[in-house]
C-alpha positions in Angstrom: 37.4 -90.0 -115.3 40.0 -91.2 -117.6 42.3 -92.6 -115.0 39.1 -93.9 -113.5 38.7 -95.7 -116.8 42.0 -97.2 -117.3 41.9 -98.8 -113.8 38.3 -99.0 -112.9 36.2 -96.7 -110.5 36.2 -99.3 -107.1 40.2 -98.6 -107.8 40.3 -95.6 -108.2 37.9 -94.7 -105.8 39.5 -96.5 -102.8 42.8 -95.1 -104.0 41.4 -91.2 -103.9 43.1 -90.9 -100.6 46.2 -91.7 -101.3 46.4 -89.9 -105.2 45.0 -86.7 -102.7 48.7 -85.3 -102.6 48.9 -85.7 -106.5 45.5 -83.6 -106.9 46.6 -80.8 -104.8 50.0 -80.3 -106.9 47.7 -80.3 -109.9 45.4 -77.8 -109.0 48.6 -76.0 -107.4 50.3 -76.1 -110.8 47.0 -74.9 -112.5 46.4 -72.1 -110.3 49.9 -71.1 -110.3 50.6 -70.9 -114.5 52.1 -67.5 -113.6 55.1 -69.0 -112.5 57.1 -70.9 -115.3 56.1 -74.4 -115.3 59.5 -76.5 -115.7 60.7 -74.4 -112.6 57.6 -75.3 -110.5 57.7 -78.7 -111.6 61.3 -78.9 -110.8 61.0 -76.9 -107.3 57.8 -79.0 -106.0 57.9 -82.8 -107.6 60.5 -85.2 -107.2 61.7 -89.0 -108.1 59.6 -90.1 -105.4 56.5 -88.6 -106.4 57.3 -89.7 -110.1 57.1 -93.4 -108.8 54.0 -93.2 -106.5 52.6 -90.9 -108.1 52.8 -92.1 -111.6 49.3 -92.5 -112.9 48.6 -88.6 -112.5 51.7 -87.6 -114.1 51.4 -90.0 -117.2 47.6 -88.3 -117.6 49.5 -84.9 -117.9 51.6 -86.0 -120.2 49.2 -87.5 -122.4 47.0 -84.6 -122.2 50.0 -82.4 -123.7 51.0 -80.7 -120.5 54.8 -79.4 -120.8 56.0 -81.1 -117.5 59.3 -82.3 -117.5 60.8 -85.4 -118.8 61.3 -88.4 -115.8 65.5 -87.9 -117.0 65.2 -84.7 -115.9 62.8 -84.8 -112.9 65.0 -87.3 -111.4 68.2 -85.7 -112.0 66.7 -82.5 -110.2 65.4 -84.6 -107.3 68.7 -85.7 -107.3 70.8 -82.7 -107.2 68.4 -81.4 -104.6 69.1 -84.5 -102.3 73.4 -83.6 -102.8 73.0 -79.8 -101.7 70.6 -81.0 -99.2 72.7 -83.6 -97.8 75.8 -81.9 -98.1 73.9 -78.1 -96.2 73.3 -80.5 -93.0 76.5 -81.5 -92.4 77.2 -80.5 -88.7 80.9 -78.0 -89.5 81.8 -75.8 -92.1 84.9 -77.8 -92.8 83.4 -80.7 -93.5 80.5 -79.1 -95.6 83.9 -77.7 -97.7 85.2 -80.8 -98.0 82.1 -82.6 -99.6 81.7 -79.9 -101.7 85.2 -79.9 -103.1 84.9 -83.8 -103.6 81.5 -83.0 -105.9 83.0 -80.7 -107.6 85.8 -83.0 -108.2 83.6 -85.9 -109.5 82.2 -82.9 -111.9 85.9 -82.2 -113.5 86.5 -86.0 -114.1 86.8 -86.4 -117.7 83.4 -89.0 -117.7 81.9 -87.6 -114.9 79.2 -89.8 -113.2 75.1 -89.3 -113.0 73.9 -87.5 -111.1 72.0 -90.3 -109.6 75.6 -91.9 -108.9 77.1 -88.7 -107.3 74.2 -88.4 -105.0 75.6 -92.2 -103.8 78.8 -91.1 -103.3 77.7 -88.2 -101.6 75.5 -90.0 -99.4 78.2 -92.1 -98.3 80.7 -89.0 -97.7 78.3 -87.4 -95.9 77.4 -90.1 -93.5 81.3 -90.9 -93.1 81.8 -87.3 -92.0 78.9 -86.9 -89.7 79.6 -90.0 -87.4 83.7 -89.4 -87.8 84.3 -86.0 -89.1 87.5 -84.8 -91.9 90.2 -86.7 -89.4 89.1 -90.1 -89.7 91.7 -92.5 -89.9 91.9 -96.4 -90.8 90.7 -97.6 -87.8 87.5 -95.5 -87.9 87.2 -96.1 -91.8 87.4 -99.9 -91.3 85.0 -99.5 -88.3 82.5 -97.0 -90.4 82.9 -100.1 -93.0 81.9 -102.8 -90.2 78.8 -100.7 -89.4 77.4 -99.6 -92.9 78.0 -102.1 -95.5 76.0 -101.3 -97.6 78.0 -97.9 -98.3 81.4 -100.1 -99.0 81.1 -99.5 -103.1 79.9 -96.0 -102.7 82.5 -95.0 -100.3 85.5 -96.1 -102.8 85.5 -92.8 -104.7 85.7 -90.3 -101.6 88.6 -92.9 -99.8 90.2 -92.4 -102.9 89.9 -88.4 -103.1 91.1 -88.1 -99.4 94.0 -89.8 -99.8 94.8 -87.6 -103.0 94.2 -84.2 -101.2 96.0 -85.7 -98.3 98.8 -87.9 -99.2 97.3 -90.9 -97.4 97.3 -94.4 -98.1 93.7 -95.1 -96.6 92.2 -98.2 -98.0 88.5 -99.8 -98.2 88.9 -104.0 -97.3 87.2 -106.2 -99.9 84.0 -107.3 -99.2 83.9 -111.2 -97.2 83.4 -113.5 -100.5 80.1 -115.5 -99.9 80.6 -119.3 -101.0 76.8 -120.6 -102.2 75.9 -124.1 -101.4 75.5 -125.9 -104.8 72.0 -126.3 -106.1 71.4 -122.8 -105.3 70.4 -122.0 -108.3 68.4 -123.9 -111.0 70.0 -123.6 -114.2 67.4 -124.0 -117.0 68.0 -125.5 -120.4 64.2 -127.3 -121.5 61.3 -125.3 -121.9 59.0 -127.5 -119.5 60.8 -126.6 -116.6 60.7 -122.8 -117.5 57.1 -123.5 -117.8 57.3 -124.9 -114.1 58.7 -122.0 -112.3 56.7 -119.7 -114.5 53.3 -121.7 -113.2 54.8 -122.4 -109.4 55.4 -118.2 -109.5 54.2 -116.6 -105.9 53.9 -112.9 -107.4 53.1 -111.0 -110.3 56.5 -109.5 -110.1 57.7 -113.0 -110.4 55.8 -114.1 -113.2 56.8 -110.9 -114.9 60.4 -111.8 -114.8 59.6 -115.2 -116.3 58.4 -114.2 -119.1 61.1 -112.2 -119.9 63.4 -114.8 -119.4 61.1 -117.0 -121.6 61.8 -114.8 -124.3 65.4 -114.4 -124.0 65.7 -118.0 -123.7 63.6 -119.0 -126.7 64.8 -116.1 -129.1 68.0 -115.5 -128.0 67.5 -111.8 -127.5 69.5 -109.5 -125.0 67.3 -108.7 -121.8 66.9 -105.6 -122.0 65.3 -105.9 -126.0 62.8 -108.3 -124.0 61.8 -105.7 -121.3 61.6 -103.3 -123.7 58.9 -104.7 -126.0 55.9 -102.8 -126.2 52.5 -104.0 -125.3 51.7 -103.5 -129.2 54.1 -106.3 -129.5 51.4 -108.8 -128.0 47.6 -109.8 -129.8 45.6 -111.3 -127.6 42.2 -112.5 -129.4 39.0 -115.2 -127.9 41.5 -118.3 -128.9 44.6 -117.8 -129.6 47.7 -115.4 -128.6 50.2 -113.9 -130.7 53.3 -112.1 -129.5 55.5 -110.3 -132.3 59.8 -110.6 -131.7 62.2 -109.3 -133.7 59.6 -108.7 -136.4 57.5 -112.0 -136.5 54.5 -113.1 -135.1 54.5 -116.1 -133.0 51.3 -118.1 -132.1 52.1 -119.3 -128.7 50.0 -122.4 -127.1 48.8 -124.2 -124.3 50.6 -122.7 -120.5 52.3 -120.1 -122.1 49.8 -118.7 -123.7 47.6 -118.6 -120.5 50.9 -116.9 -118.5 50.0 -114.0 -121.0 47.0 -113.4 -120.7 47.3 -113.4 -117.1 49.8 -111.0 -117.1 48.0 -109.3 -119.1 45.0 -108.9 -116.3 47.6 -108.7 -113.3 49.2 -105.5 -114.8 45.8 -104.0 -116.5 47.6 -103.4 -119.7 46.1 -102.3 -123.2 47.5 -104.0 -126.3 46.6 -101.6 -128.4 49.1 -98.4 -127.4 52.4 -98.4 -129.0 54.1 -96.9 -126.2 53.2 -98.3 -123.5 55.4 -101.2 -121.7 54.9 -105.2 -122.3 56.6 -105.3 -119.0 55.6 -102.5 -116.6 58.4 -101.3 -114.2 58.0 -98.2 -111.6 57.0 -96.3 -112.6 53.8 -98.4 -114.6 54.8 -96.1 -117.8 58.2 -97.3 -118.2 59.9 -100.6 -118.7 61.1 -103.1 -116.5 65.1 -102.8 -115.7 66.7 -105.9 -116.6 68.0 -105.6 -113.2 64.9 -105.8 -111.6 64.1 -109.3 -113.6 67.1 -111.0 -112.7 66.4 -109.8 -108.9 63.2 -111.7 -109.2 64.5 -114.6 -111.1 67.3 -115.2 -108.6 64.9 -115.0 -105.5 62.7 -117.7 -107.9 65.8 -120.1 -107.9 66.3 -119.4 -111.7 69.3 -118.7 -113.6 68.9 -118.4 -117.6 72.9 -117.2 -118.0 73.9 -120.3 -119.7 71.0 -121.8 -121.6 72.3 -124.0 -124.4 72.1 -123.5 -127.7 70.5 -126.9 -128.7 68.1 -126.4 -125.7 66.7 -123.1 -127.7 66.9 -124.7 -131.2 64.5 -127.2 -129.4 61.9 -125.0 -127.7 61.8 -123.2 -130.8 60.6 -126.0 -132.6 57.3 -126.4 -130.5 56.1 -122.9 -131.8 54.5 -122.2 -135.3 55.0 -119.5 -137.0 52.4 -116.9 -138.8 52.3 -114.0 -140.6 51.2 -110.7 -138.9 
């Protein structure tokens, strides 16, 4: 009933089919209290039922249930998808050589995430199904052509080979992409920000706008901006406030009415401290500030340059007030 009331019962309701997986852990985790719970937890959920699964997981935590933290769900999700990907490997000697180069990344004196091993594992293991422990430059470069999208993660394990080996194997640059000019629009007033923010095809978009509003108007670092909380905003019948770096702003005319939507687009409640301005996935954490510049490039927008006159003159079409 409470999740019912945060997004309304025709929500919830048609979404009772898909939350049905969520349910049956709960009541699986209920029935099963003999167990310790952080090890169930850790055995049954994973990062990909953290994201779509968040609404349920969030009412657990709020109701003081000791599940694990996100950090750690996802780091066990994680570590499961290594041993798993590593265990299906089609020969023992290649299982031992992917193995050895994990535990390698381990003993490096900053060793990566976890969330960054299971990348370079990923692109190990794939290397070593399709081309086994022999694979040479010809089949590297080839492996390269194929899977692209692996060249970065493959770096680390090119390197180890060749260490273990006393090869010289190497990983070609990636083809540099010339953009036509005019790709992106770089914005220095705040009326065209206020164009793209209006134009916006997608809540995701709009999201991302806003964050770049306030980065570009306060001259704060992105990720201060997707971190504000939704405290940080008062919305009242005729006017809107939004607090940065300690001050209350009144804001006015189109941007003011970008807030409130957002506001309504993301179902958020002003009035709970922690609890995101700027929802990410899953809804209970922040936007990355990687995610907003994904959005604001596909938008056409690039804020990496604003000028400094260009802020000291949006600033000046906001008033200030007292909290």
């Amino acid at each position: 009933m409470e999740i019912a009331e945060r997004r309304g019962h025709s929500v919830v309701t048609l979404d009772l089919q898909k939350h049905l997986y969520a349910l049956i852990q709960i009541n699986e985790l209920v029935g099963g209290l003999d167990d310790p719970v952080m090890e169930y937890f850790s055995s049954r959920v994973d990062a990909q039922t953290l994201k779509k699964y968040s609404l349920w997981w969030a009412f657990l935590e709020g109701e003081g249930f000791p599940v694990p933290s996100r950090e750690e769900s996802r780091r066990l999700s994680d570590s499961r998808r290594i041993s798993t990907a590593i265990r299906e490997l089609p020969s023992e000697e290649c299982q031992i050589l992917a193995r050895d180069f994990l535990a390698d990344l381990n003993k490096s004196k900053k060793p990566p995430t976890t969330a960054t091993q299971r990348l370079y594992v990923r692109a190990a293991t794939k290397l070593l199904r399709e081309y086994g422990p022999e694979f040479d430059q010809t089949t590297l470069e080839t492996w390269i052509s194929n899977n692209p999208g692996h060249r970065a993660s493959i770096f680390r394990f090119v390197a180890y080979v060749n260490r273990i080996n006393d090869t010289t194997l190497k990983v070609s640059k990636k083809p540099g992409k010339k953009r036509p000019r005019g790709h992106r629009k770089e914005v220095a007033d705040f009326e065209t920000l206020l164009y793209y923010l209006t134009e916006a095809k997608s809540k995701e978009a709009r999201r991302s706008l806003l964050v770049a509003t306030i980065v570009h108007i306060w001259g704060i670092d992105i990720t201060s901006a997707c971190s504000l909380p939704s405290s940080s905003i008062s919305v009242g019948k005729e006017s809107v406030r939004l607090k940065v770096q300690s001050t209350w702003v009144l804001l006015e005319g189109d941007l003011a009415a970008a807030f409130r939507r957002h506001i309504s687009e993301w179902r958020l409640s002003v009035d709970q401290e922690n609890r995101p301005l700027f929802p990410g996935k899953p809804i209970t954490e922040s936007v990355s500030p990687q995610t907003v510049n994904y959005h604001l490039s596909q938008s056409g927008v690039s804020l990496l340059a604003a000028r400094t006159d260009a802020r000291r003159d949006i600033r000046r079409k906001f008033r200030r007030s007292t909290a």
